[in-house]
C-alpha positions as CSV (number, residue, x, y, z in Angstrom):
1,X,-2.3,7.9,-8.0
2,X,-1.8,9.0,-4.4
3,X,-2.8,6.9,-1.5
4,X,-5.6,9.6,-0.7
5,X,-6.7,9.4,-4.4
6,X,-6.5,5.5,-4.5
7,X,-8.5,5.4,-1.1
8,X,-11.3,7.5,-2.4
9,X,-11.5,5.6,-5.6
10,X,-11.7,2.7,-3.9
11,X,-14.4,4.3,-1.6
12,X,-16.3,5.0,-4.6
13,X,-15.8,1.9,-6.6
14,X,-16.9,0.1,-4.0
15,X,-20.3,1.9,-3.9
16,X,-21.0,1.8,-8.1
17,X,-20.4,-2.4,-7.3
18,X,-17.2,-1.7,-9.5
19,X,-13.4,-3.7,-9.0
20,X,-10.7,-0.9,-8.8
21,X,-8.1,-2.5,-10.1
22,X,-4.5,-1.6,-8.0
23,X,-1.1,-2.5,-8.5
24,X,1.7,-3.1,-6.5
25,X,1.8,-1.6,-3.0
26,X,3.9,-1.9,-0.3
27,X,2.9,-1.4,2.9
28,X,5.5,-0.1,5.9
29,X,9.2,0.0,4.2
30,X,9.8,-1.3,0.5
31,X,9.7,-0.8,-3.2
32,X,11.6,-3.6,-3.7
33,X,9.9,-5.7,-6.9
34,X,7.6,-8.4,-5.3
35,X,9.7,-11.0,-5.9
36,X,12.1,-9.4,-4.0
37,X,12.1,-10.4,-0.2
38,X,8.8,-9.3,1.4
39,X,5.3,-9.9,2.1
40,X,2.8,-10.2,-0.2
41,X,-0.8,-9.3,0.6
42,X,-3.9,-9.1,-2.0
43,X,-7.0,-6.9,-1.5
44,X,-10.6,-7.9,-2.1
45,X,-10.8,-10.6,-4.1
46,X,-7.2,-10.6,-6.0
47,X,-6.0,-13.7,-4.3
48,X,-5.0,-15.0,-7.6
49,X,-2.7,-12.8,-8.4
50,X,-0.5,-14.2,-5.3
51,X,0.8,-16.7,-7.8
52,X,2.3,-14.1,-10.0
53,X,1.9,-12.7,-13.4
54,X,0.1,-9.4,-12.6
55,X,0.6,-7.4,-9.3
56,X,-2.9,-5.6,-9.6
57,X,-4.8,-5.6,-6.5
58,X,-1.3,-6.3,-4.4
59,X,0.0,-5.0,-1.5
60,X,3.5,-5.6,-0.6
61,X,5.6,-5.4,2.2
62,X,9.4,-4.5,2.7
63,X,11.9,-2.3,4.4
64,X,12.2,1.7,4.1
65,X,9.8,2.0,1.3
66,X,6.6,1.1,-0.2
67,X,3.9,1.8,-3.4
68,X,0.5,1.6,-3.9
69,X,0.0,1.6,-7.8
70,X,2.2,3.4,-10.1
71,X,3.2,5.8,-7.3
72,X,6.5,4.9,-4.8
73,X,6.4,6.2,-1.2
74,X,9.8,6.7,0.5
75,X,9.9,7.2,4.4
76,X,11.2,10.5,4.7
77,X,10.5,11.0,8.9
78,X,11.5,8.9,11.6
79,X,8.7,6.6,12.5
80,X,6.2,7.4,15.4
81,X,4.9,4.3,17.2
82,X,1.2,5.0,17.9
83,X,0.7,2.1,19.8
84,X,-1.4,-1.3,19.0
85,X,0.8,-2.4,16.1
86,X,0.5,1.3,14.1
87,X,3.3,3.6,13.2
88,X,3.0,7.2,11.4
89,X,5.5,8.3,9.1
90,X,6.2,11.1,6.2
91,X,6.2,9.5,3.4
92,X,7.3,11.1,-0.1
93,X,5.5,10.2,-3.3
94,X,5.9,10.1,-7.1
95,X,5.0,8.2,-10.1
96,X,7.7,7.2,-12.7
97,X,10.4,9.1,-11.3
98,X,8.3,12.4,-10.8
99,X,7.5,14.0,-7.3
100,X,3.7,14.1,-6.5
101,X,4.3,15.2,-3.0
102,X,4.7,14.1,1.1
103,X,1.9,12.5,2.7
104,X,1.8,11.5,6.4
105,X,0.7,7.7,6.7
106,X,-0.3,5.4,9.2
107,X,0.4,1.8,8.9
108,X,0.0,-1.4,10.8
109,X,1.6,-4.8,9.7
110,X,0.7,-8.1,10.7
111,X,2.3,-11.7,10.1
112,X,-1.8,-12.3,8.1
113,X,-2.6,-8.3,7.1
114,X,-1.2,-5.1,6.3
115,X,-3.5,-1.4,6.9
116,X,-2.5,1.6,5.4
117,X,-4.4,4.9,6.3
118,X,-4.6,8.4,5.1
119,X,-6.8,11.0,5.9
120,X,-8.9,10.1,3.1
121,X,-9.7,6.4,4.6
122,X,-7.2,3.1,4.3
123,X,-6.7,0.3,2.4
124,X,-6.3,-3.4,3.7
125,X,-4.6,-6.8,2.2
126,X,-4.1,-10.0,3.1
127,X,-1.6,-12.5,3.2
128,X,-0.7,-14.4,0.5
129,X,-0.2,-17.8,1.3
């Protein structure tokens, strides 16, 4: 699932009342596993799963790579600082190995919450603590 894809579900989840459930997701730089070091952040009401066991509904944050879900993103531009804490970068996609394409991404991380944005919309998390 792309970020685009996974924004606009959540979008429409969000409308039907309905939990989507997400997996791990990096925010600015890492697909390191998330007990690697990092930042954790959970979205919507997944601050359980800060303790472990599941990394649905988790964001987390590294260095030079990130996912959202089953799909990786690897920085593959220099980053653009856009001012206010955001930076743009390409970022290349796949799930399991295959490609699913480049996508340019915004992102602002914060010591208590991470943004991501496509065109589609964005996707927030909070800190685990």
């Amino acid at each position: 699932m792309t970020i685009g894809s996974m924004v606009k579900s959540r979008l429409m989840s969000t409308r039907a009342m309905l939990v989507l459930p997400l997996a791990t997701a990096a925010a600015l730089m890492s697909a390191e596993p998330a007990s690697a070091a990092g930042r954790m952040y959970y979205m919507d009401n997944y601050s359980a799963n800060c303790q472990g066991g599941t990394d649905e509904g988790m964001i987390w944050v590294g260095s030079g790579k990130f996912s959202v879900s089953s799909t990786m993103y690897e920085r593959t531009s220099a980053l653009k600082n856009l001012g206010n804490g955001w930076v743009q970068a390409k970022y290349a996609a796949s799930t399991e190995g295959m490609v699913d394409g480049e996508y340019v991404l915004k992102v602002k991380t914060e010591d208590s919450s991470v943004t991501i944005r496509s065109d589609e919309g964005e996707v927030h998390g909070t800190r685990c603590r």
